[in-house]
N, C-alpha and C positions, 0 to 999 in steps of 0.2 A: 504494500500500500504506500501511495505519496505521501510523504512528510506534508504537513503544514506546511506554509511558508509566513516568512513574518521577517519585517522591513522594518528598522530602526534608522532614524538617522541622532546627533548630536548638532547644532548648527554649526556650520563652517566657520572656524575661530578669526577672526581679524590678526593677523602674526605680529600681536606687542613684544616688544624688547623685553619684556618684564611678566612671562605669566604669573598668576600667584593663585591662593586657592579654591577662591572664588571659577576661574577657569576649571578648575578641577573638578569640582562638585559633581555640574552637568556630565560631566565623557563618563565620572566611576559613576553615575548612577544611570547612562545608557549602556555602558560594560555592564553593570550588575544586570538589567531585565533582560539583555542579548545571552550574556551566560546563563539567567533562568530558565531560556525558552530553548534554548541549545540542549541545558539539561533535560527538561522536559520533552524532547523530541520535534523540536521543530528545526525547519529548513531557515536558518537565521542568514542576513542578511545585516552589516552594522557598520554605517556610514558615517567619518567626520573627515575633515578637512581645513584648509586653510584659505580664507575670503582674502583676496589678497590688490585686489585692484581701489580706485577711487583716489579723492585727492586726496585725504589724510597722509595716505603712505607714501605718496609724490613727494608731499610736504617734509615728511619725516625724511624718505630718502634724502633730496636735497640739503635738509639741516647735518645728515650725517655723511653729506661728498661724495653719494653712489648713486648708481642709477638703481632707478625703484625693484628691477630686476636681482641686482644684486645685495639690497636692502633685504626684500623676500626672504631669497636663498639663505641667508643665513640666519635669519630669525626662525624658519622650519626647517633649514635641517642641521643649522650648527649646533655646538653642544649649550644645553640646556634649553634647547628650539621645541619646539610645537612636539617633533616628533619623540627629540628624547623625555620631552616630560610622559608623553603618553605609553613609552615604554617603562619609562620608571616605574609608573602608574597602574601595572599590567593590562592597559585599556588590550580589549582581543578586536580593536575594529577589522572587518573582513577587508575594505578597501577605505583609502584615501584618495582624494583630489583636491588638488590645489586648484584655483581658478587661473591660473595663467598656464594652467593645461593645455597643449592644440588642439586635443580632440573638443574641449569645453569652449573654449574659444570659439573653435567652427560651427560648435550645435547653438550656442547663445545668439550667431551671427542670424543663421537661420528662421530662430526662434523668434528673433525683432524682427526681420522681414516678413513669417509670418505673422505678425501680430497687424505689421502695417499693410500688410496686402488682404486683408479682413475687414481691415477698416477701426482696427480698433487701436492703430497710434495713429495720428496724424502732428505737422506742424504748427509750434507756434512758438510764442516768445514765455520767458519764466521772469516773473518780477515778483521776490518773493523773501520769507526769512531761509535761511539754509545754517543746519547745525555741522559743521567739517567733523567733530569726531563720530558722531549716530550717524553722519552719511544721511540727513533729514532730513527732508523740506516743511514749514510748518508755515500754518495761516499767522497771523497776527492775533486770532483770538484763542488759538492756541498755546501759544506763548506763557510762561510763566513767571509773571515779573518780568519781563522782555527775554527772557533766556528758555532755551530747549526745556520742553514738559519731562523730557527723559534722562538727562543729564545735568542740568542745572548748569548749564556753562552758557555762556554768551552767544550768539545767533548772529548771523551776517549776512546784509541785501545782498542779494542775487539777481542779478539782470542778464539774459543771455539770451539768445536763441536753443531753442530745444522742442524736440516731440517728446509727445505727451501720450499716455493709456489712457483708453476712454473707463477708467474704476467707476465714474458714475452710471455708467452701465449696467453696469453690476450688481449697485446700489442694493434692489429688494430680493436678488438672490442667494447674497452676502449675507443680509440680515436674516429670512430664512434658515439659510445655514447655519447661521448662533443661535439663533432661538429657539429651532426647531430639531437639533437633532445632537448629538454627542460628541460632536466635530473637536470643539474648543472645551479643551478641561483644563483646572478644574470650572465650575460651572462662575465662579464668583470672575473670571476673568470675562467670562460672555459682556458681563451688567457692564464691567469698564467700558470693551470697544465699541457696544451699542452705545452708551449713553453718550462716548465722548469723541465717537467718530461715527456711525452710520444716523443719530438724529440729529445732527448737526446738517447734515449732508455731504453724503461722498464727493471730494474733487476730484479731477481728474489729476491724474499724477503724470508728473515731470520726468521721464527715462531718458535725456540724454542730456549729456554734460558738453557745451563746447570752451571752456574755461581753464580746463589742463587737457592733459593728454594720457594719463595713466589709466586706463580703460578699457576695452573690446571696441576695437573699431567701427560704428556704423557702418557696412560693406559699402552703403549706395549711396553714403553722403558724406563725403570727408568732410573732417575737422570736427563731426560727433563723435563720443564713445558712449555708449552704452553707461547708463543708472548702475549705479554699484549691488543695489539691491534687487534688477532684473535681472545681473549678471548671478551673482550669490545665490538664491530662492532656486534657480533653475539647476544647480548641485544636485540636489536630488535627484534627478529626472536624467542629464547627464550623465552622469555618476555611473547608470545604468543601462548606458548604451540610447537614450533618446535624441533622434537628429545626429545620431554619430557610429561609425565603425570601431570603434574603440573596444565597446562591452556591448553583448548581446543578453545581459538579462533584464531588460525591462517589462518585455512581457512575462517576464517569469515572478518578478519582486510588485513591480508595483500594479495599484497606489502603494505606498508604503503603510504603513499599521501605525507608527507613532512617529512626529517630531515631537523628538525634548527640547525647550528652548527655551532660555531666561525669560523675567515677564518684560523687559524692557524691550523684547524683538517682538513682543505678540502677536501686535496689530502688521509686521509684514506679514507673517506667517500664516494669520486667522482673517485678514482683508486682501492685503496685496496678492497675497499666493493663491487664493481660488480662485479670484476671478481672472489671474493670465492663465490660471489651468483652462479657465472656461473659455477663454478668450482661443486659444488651440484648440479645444475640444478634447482637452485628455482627463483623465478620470481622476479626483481626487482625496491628497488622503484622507487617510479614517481618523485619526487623531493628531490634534496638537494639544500637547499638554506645557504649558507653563508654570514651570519652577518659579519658587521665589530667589531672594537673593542671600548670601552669608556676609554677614552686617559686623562691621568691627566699630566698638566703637560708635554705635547706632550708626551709620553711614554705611552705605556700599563701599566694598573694597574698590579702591581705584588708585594705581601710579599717579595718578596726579594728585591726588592726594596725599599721597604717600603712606596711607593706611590699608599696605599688603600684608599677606602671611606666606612666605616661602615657600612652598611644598616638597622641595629639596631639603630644606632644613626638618623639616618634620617629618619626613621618611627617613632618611638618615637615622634622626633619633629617636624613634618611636616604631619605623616599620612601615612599608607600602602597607601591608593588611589591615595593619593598628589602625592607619590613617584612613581606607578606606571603611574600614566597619562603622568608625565613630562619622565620618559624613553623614553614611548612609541609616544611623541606628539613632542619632542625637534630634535631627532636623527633620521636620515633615514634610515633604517633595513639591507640596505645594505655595508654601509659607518661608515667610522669612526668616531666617535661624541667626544669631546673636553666638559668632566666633570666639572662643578664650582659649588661651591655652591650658589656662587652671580646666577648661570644662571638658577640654580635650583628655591629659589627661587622668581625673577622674573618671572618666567613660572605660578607657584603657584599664584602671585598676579596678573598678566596678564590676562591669561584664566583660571582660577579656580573662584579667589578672583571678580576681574572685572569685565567680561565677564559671565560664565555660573551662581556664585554667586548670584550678584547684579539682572541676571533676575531673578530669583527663588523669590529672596527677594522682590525685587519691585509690583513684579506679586501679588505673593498672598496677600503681602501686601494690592494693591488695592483691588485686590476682598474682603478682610475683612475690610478696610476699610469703603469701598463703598456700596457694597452689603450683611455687615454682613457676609460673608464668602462663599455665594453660590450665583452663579450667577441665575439670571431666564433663563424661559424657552423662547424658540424660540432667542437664542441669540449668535446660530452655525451660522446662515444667515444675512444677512444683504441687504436689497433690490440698494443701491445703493452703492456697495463700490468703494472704492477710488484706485490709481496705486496702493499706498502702500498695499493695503489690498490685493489684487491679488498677488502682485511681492512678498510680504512674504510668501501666500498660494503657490503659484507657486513653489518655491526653496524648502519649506519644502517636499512639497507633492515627488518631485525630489531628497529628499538628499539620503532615502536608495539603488537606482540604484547607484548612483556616491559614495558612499560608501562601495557599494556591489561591485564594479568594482575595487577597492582600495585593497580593505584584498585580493582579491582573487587573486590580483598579489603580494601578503607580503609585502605593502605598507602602515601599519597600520598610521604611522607618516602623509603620505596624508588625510586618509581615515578620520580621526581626525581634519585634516585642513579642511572639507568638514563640518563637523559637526558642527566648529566654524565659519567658515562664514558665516551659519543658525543664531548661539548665535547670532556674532554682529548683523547682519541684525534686527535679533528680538528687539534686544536694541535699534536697530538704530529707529523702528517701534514704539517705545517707545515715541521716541522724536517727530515723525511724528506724530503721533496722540494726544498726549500730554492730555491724561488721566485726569489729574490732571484741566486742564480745562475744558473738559467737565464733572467733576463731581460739577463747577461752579454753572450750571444749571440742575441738575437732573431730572427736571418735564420735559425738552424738550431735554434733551440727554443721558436718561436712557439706553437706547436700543441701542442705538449708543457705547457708555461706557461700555456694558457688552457683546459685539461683540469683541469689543477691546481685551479686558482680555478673552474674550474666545480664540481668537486666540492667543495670547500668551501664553497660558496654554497649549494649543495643539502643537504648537511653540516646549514649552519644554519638552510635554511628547514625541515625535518624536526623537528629540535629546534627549533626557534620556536613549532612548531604545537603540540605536545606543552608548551611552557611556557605558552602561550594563559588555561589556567585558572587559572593562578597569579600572573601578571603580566601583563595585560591590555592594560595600557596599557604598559608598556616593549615588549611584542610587536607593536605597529600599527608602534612605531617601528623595531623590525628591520626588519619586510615592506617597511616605504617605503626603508630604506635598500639592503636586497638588492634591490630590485624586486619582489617576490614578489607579484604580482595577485589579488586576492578565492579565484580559483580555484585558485591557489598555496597557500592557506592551509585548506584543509579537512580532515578528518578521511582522508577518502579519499587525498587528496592526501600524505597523512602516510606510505603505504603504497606508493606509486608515484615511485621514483625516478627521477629526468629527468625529472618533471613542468615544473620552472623554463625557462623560453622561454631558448634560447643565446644569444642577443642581447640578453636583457634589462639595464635600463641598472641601475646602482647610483648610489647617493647617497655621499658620504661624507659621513656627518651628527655631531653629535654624539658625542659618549662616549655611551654608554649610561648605563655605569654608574661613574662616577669614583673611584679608588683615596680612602680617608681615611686621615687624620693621624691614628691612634690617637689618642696624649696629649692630642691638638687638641681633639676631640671627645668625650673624656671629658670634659675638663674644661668644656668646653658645657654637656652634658648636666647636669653635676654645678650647673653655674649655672642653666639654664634648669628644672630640678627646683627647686632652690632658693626661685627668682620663682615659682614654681607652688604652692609649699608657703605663701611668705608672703602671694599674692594671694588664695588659701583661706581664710586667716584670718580672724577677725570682724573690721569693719573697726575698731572700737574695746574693749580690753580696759583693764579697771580689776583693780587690787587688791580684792577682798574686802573688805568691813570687817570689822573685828575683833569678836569676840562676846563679850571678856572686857570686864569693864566700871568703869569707872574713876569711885571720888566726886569731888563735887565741889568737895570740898576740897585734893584731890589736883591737879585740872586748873589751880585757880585760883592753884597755888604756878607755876605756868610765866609766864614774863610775857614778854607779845608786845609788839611797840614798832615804830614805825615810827620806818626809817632812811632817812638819805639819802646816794647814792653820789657821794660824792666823788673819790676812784681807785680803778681798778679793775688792773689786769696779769696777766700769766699768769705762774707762780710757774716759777722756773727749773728746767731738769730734770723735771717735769712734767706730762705730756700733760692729766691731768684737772685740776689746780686752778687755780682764779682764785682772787687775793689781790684781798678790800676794803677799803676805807677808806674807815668810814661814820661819818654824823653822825649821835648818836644822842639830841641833846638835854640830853646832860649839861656839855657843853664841851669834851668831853675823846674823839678821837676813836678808834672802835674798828673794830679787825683782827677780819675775819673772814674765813678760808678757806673758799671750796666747791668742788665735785668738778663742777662745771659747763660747763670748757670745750667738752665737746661740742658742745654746743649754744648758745652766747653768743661772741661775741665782747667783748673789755672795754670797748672805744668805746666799743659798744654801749648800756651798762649806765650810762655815768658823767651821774650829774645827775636819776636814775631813784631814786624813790621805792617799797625793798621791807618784807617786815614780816618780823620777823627775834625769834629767843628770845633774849634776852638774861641770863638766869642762868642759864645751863649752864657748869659749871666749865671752866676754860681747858685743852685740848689741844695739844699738838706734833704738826705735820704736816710733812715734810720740813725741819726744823728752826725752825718757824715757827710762832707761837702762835696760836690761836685763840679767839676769845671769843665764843661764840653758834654759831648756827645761822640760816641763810636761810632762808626757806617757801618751798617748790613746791609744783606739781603734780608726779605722777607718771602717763603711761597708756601701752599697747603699741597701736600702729598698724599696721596690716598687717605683725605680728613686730616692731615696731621701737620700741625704748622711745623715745618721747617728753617731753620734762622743760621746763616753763615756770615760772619766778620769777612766785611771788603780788607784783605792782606794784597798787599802790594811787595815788590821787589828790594830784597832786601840790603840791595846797594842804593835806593834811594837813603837820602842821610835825611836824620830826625829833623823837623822842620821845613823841610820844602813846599813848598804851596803848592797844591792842584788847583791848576785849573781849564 
């Protein structure tokens, strides 16, 4: 019999110099439902990529001296790019496209020609606001405080020649669409884009830029390119072989079954994107579901901001799986979740460390303590069991319906709670039965004892299977430790309790998941953020030069001199100053205080030729007079002021005038 088939996509990421973990969410939690349904037996399909055209990235190119091509390239495929994050990430997407693909390019080309030999682009002029980072066009009544509704940043006239989609065309089929059928989840997203885009009235949208050049060429009218977000939307469809030779599965995957996509792209996704579907005549998808956002700080994560969370930093020290369980098990899929790393985590030590850990650990534990690490046979049954031993069997043998009912409404954060009220319960069974004393008497509670640990071995390979999509690689590690064989671990297998062989051997392996040192690892964190912030930095910054401008009559009253260091010391009490005593050609030797020790040691300094002001009236510094001023340099090095004494040649003689 044919598999199912079932089409996921993640939206095609914009390639920032900076992902953080807000980008993250979305990919692990279309990796999570694509491995559920893979486990489950279907024919999965799982699409992301990289949106890569429009004038932002022009822009950006140009500020960074490359061409937007080259810009690209190595934000998805250099190191810590689109793609190595997604590998860090274990995302399992089946394919990738970048939009500055050929074959995506040609099918996009076609797809505006047909849109405009239909009748549904035609010419005209755009005089309007336009947001450069949303890639946005918006009305004026739109606007919020004069700034983009979706990003809060500043808005800028747009006057140009461009064609246009006829979307008000669309208009009552669109609205239709939300109101009337499952299209757009969760349902609370429908109420926004009716109230604050289809009763308004739908415009007609703007698809072509002639203002830069970073784009999809309009084929039949140079100096267009192509709407960044006609180019983008059509991924999907693309992707899949649509208007191209590239790939031939689009009659096989689509419509697709889900776009996951933040709630700030909605309204392309739930307006713009059916009605160009409708506008070709191609069939559209069955869901879009909009995620909320992960808020640091109540604000959305954003580089401009500057209020990210590394994802590199937090796998590193916590673990890919760590970090994916707690995304997926903290936040509700469709709501906005409030980032900590205190909350991260606790989660880690809650239900990792606590919870699923400690049974793993304790479990096998007994079986190798007690039984030498295999239980006997006939030790699946137990002729008189007790509530507990039913009320555990009972919920297990129950949990993959009530978590099959969970993902399939994109409720993985539930589906997760379903799994861990199995964990406690199992631990709770722990305590109910209390193992450790009937291994008191093993001649008369053998059989009794290895019924126990049988079912909590069964306990955990059920919940193992069921955690598969979420922590992939911590899960290979249960199976090897319970014993659990390939066929032990399947979907099917998820539903059929006593499937685990009674003799199977266990391992006692590793922690799984090892308890942290809160304050420990804050403070890590709070360092290895730090190093991440200064390693970011340019690697050499200067001071500005000044723009106010000084005669020079003014300059030539400062008089420079070369001096020679005769002693140097660091001035009692402290920390910044070194006291000099320099020769300055007159006979007569002069003190001058600087704020240098950071960087100099006095040794250092003595018998060293620097050039120094000599008429600046005398100062008190810690009780100590000063006469002049030293020349440095001043620059910041990766965050770190750096400061070197101008030394000159040490056959100039003490007192010489620079000028």
């Amino acid at each position: 019999m044919e598999k199912k088939k079932f089409y996921i996509t993640t939206p095609i990421y914009y390639p920032s110099d900076k992902l953080h973990i807000g980008h993250t969410y979305c990919t692990v939690a279309t990796d999570a439902m694509a491995r559920y349904k893979r486990l489950a037996g279907y024919d999965v399909m799982f699409l992301t990529g990289t949106d890569e055209h429009g004038q932002k990235i022009e822009q950006k190119a140009n500020e960074a001296g490359v061409s937007p091509q080259a810009f690209v390239d190595r934000i998805v495929e250099g190191p810590q790019g689109v793609k190595d994050l997604w590998k860090l990430m274990n995302i399992s997407n089946d394919r990738f496209i970048r939009t500055t693909d050929d074959y995506h390019v040609a099918a996009v080309q076609r797809i505006f020609k047909k849109m405009y030999d239909n009748g549904d682009i035609y010419k005209g002029a755009y005089k309007g606001k336009y947001c450069t980072p949303c890639e946005s066009f918006w009305t004026e009544s739109q606007l919020v405080d004069g700034c983009c509704p979706d990003c809060g940043r500043p808005v800028v006239d747009a006057e140009e020649e461009a064609y246009f989609f006829r979307l008000s065309k669309y208009a009552d089929r669109i609205r239709d669409l939300l109101e009337n059928t499952d299209f757009l989840q969760p349902r609370s997203r429908v109420n926004e884009m009716v109230k604050n885009f289809i009763d308004p009235g739908l415009e007609d949208l703007c698809v072509s830029r002639t203002s830069f050049t970073w784009g999809i060429p309009v084929d039949f009218d140079p100096g267009h390119v192509v709407y960044v977000w006609v180019d983008a939307l059509f991924n999907y469809a693309t992707a899949m072989g649509y208007l191209n030779d590239k790939y031939d599965d689009y009659d096989h995957y689509w419509p697709a079954d889900y776009h996951f996509v933040g709630k700030e792209i909605v309204r392309f996704h739930s307006i713009i994107w059916p009605a160009m579907l409708m506008s070709v005549g191609e069939p559209l998808p069955k869901h879009v579901f909009g995620h909320g956002w992960l808020l640091l700080d109540g604000g959305k994560m954003s580089k401009s901001k500057g209020n990210v969370v590394d994802p590199y930093i937090l796998a590193e020290k916590f673990g890919v799986d760590a970090l994916r369980f707690f995304l997926m098990r903290t936040f509700p899929f469709g709501s906005d979740g409030n980032f900590s790393n205190e909350l991260l985590i606790q989660t880690i030590n809650t239900d990792l460390a606590n919870d699923l850990g400690n049974l793993v650990s304790r479990t096998t534990a007994m079986v190798g303590k007690y039984f030498g690490g295999t239980l006997p046979e006939s030790c699946r049954t137990w002729a008189a069991p007790e509530s507990f031993d039913t009320d555990l069997i009972s919920m297990v043998s129950a949990l993959r319906d009530t978590y099959e009912a969970q993902m399939e409404v994109c409720a993985p954060h539930n589906a997760l709670a379903e799994v861990f009220k199995v964990i406690q319960r199992a631990n709770k069974y722990i305590d109910e039965t209390a193992p450790w004393a009937l291994a008191k008497d093993m001649e008369a509670n053998s059989a009794r004892l290895a019924h126990v640990l049988y079912n909590l071995l069964e306990a955990t390979r059920i919940c193992g299977i069921l955690l598969i999509p979420f922590m992939p690689e911590s899960m290979e590690k249960l199976f090897r430790q319970i014993g659990a064989s390939p066929e032990a671990q399947t979907w099917d297998s998820a539903k059929a309790w006593g499937t685990l062989p009674e003799t199977t051997a266990v391992i006692k392996g590793e922690n799984l998941f090892p308890r942290i040192d809160m304050d420990k690892a804050l403070e890590e964190l709070e360092a290895a953020a730090e190093a991440a912030k200064k390693a970011a930095l340019p690697a050499i910054e200067v001071e500005p030069q000044l723009t106010e401008k000084v005669d020079f009559d003014t300059f030539c009253k400062s008089d420079f001199r070369a001096v020679k260091v005769k002693a140097c010391e660091n001035v009692k009490k402290s920390e910044k100053l070194l006291r000099f005593t320099l020769d300055d050609g007159t006979g007569t030797d002069r003190q001058i205080l600087s704020g240098i020790a950071k960087w100099y040691k006095p040794e250092d300094l003595v018998g060293k030729t620097l050039v120094a002001i000599v008429n600046l009236p005398p100062r008190k510094m810690m009780g100590l007079e000063s006469n002049g001023m030293l020349i440095s340099a001043v620059h910041t090095e990766k965050g770190e002021e750096k400061l070197n004494l101008i030394m000159v040649d040490d056959s100039i003689p003490a007192g010489a005038k620079l000028c």
